[in-house]
KOLNULUM-564408 format. One record per residue (C-alpha): residue number from 0; x, y, z. Coordinates in Angstrom, 2 decimals, always signed. Layout:
N
R  nr       x       y       z
R NUM       X       Y       Z
...
//
This chain:
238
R  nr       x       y       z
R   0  -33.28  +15.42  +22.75
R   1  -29.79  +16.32  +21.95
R   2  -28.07  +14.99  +19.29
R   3  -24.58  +14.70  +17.03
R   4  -23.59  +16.01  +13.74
R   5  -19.76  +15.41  +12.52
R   6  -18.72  +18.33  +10.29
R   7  -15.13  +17.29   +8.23
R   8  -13.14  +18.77   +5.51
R   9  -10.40  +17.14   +3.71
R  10   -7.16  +18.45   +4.36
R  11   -5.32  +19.83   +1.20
R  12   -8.02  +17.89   -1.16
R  13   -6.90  +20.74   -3.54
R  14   -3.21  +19.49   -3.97
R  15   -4.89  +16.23   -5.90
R  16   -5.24  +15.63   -9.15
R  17   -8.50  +15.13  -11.04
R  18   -7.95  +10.99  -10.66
R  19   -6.72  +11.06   -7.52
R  20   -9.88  +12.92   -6.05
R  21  -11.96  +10.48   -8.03
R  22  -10.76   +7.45   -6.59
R  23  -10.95   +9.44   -2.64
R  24  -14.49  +10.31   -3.54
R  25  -14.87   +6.30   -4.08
R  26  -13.25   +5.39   -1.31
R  27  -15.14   +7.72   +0.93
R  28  -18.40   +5.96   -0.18
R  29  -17.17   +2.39   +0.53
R  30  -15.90   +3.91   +3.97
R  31  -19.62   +5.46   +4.64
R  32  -20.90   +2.00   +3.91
R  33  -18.04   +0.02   +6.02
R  34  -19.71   +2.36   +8.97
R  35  -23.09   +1.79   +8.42
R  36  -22.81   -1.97   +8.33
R  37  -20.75   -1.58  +11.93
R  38  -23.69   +0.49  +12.98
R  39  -26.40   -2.21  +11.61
R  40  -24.59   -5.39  +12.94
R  41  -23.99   -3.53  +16.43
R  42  -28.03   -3.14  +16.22
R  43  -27.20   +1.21  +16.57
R  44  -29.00   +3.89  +15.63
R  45  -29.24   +5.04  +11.51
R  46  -26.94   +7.74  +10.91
R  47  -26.93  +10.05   +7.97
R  48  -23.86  +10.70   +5.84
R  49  -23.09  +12.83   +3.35
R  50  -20.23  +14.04   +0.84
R  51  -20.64  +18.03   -0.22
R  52  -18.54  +19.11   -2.68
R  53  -15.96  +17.01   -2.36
R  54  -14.51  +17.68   +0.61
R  55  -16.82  +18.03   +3.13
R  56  -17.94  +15.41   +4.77
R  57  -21.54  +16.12   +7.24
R  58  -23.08  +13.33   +9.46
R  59  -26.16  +13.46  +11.82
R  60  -26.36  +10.88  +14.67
R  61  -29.70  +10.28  +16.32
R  62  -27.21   +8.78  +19.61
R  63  -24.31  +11.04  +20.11
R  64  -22.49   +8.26  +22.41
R  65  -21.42   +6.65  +18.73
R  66  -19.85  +10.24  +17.53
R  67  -16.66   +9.39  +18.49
R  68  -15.57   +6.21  +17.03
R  69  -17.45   +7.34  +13.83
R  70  -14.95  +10.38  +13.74
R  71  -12.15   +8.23  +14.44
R  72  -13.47   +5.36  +11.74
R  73  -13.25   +8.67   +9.18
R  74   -9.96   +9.68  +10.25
R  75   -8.42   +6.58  +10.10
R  76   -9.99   +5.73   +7.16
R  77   -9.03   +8.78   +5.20
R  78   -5.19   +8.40   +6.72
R  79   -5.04   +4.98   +5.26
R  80   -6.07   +6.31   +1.50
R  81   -2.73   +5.73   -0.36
R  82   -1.09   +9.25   -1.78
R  83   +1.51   +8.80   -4.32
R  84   +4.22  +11.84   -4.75
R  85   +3.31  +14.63   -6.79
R  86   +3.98  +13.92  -10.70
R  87   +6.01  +18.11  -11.08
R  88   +8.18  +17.42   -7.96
R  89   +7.72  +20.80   -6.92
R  90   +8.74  +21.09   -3.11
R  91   +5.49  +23.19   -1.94
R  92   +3.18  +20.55   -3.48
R  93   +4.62  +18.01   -1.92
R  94   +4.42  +19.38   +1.40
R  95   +1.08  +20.46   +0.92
R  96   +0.49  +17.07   -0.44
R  97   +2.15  +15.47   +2.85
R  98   -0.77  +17.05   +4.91
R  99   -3.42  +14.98   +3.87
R 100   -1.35  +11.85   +4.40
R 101   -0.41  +13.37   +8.08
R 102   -3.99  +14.21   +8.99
R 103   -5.87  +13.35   +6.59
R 104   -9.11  +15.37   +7.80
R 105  -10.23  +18.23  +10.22
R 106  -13.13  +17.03  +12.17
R 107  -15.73  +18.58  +14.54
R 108  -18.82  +16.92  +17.21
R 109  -21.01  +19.15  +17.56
R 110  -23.37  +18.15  +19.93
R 111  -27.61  +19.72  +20.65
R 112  -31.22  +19.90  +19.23
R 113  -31.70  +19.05  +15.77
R 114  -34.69  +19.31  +13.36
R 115  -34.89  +15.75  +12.59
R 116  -38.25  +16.63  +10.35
R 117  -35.85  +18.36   +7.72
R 118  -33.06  +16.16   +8.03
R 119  -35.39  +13.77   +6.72
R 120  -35.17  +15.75   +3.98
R 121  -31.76  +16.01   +4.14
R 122  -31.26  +19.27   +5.18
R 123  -29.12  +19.79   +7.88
R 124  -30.12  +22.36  +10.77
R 125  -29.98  +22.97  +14.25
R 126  -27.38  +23.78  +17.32
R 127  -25.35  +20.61  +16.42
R 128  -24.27  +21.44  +12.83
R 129  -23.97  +25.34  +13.89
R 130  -21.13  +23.53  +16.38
R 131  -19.62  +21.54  +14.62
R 132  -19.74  +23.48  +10.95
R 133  -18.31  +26.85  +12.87
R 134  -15.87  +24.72  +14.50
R 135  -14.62  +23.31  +11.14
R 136  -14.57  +26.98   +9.12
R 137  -12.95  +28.50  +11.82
R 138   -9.75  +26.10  +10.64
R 139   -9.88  +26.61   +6.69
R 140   -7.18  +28.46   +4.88
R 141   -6.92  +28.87   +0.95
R 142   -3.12  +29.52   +0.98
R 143   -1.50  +26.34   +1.00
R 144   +2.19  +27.99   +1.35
R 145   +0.93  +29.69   +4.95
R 146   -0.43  +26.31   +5.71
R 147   +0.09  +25.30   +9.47
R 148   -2.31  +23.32  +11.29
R 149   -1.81  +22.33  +14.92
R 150   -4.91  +20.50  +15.76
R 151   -7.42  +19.04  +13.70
R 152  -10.22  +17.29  +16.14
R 153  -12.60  +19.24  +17.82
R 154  -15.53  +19.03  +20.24
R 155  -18.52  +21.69  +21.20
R 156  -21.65  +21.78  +22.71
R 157  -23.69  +24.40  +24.95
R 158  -22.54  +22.87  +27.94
R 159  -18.97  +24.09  +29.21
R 160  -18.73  +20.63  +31.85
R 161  -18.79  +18.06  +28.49
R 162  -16.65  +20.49  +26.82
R 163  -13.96  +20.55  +29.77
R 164  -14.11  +16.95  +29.46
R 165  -14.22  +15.95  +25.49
R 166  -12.10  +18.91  +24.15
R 167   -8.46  +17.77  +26.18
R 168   -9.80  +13.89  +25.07
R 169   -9.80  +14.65  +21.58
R 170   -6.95  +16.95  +21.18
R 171   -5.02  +14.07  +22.92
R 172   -6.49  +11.94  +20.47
R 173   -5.59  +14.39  +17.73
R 174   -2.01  +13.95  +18.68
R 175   -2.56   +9.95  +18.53
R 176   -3.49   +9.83  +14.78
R 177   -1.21  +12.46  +13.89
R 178   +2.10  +10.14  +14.80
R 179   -0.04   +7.15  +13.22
R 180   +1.73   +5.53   +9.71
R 181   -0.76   +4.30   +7.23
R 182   -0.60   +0.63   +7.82
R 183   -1.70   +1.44  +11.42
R 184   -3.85   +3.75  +10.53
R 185   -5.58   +0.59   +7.93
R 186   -5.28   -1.27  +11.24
R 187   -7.18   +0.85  +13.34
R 188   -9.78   +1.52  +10.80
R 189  -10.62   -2.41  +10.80
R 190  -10.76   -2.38  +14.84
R 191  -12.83   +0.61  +14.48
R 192  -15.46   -1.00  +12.72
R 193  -15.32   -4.06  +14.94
R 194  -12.99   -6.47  +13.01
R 195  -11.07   -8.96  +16.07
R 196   -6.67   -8.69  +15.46
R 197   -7.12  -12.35  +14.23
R 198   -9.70  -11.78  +11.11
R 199   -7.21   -8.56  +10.44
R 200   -4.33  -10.33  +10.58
R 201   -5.69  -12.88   +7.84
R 202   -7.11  -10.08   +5.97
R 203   -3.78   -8.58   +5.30
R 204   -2.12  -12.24   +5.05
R 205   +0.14  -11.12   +8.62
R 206   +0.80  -13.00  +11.69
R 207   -2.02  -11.83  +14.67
R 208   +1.02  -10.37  +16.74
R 209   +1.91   -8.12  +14.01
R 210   -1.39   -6.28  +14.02
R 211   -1.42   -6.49  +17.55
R 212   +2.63   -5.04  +17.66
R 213   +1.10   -2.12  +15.32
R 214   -2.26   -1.89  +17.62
R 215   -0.05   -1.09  +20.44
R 216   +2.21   +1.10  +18.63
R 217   -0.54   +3.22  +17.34
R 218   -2.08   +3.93  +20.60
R 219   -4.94   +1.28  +20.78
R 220   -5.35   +1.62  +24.33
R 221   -5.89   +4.90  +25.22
R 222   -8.18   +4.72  +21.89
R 223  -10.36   +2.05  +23.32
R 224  -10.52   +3.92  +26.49
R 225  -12.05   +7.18  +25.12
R 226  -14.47   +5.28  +23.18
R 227  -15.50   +3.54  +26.41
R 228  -15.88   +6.90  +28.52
R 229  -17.44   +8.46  +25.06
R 230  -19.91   +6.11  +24.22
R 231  -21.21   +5.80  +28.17
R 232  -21.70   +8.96  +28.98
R 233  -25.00  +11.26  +29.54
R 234  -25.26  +13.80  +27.07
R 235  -28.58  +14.38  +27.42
R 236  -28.31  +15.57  +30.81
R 237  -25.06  +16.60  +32.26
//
């Protein structure tokens, strides 16, 4: 039975101060519980979720149809986290600083067998994380000042057809949430996790064309649509 892990690191976590990663390590926890409850009131599978040393985020999902919008829900979320301008004003901070509000993570589906005896235990092994962690370290750099980073959503699995398929889809996807502001990015979070434009729009005290003027703008669509194609296809045995 194949299924999903998610491996995720945040991007320049490094640049924040000892507050500032404090209240992202919070907010991470109240996003892992946002996508739980989506996951229990859309009667899906249990997934397992975990924050390692601060910055790296690992999930295992039993179904990997529902590895998509999670990665997206973590994105978006993450995007949305407010960052405030560095207190020293010094210019390579701040454009280290303006990577994690651009991107916000690096993300990886990895998709195969799993040992789901030891993840019971919470220890993570099998052809999925090997995917999706390689994927992830394959990215990392420690010298912020030679930072560049071109894509930051990636897709593997042993077979080369889902991979000709998912890889283009998320790169595409990648460039989606890239041009995204933070209020859309909010936005998208709350359609992610199943919220309708109306009980955003009163959420954030806006009119419902606003959110949907910022849906649109955001790329809404063509999110929706990979979700769709995502969620309903056979990974078990194409």
């Amino acid at each position: 039975m194949k299924r999903a892990t998610i491996s995720a690191d945040i991007i320049a976590s490094s640049s924040l101060s000892a507050e500032e990663l404090y209240n992202l390590t919070q907010f991470i926890h109240d996003l892992f519980e946002k996508i739980k409850k989506y996951q229990k009131d859309n009667d899906k599978e249990d997934i397992k979720m975990r924050l390692v040393a601060g910055d790296l985020i690992e999930c295992l999902l039993l179904n990997p149809n529902d590895a998509l919008r999670i990665v997206l829900t973590l994105k978006a979320g993450i995007k949305s986290f407010p960052i405030e301008n560095p207190v020293n004003n010094d210019p390579a901070t701040e454009k280290y600083r303006k990577l994690l509000e651009v991107h916000g993570i690096r993300a990886a589906i990895g998709i195969g067998d799993m040992d789901i005896e030891l993840a019971e235990k919470n220890i993570l092994k099998g052809e999925a994380i090997n995917i999706s962690g390689r994927l992830i370290s394959e990215q990392k750099t420690s010298n912020k000042e030679r930072v560049t980073i071109k894509n930051t959503l990636f897709f593997g699995s042993g077979s080369e057809y889902q991979n000709s398929i998912f890889q283009p889809i998320l790169s595409l996807l990648d460039t989606i949430f890239t041009k995204m502001t933070r209020k859309q990015s909010e936005i998208i979070l709350w359609k992610l996790i199943g919220y309708s434009e109306q009980e955003i729009a009163e959420n954030f005290g806006v009119s419902q064309s606003s959110v949907n003027q910022h849906s649109k703008n955001a790329g809404w669509t063509s999110i929706e649509e990979s979700l769709h194609l995502f969620s309903t296809f056979d990974f078990q045995n194409t």
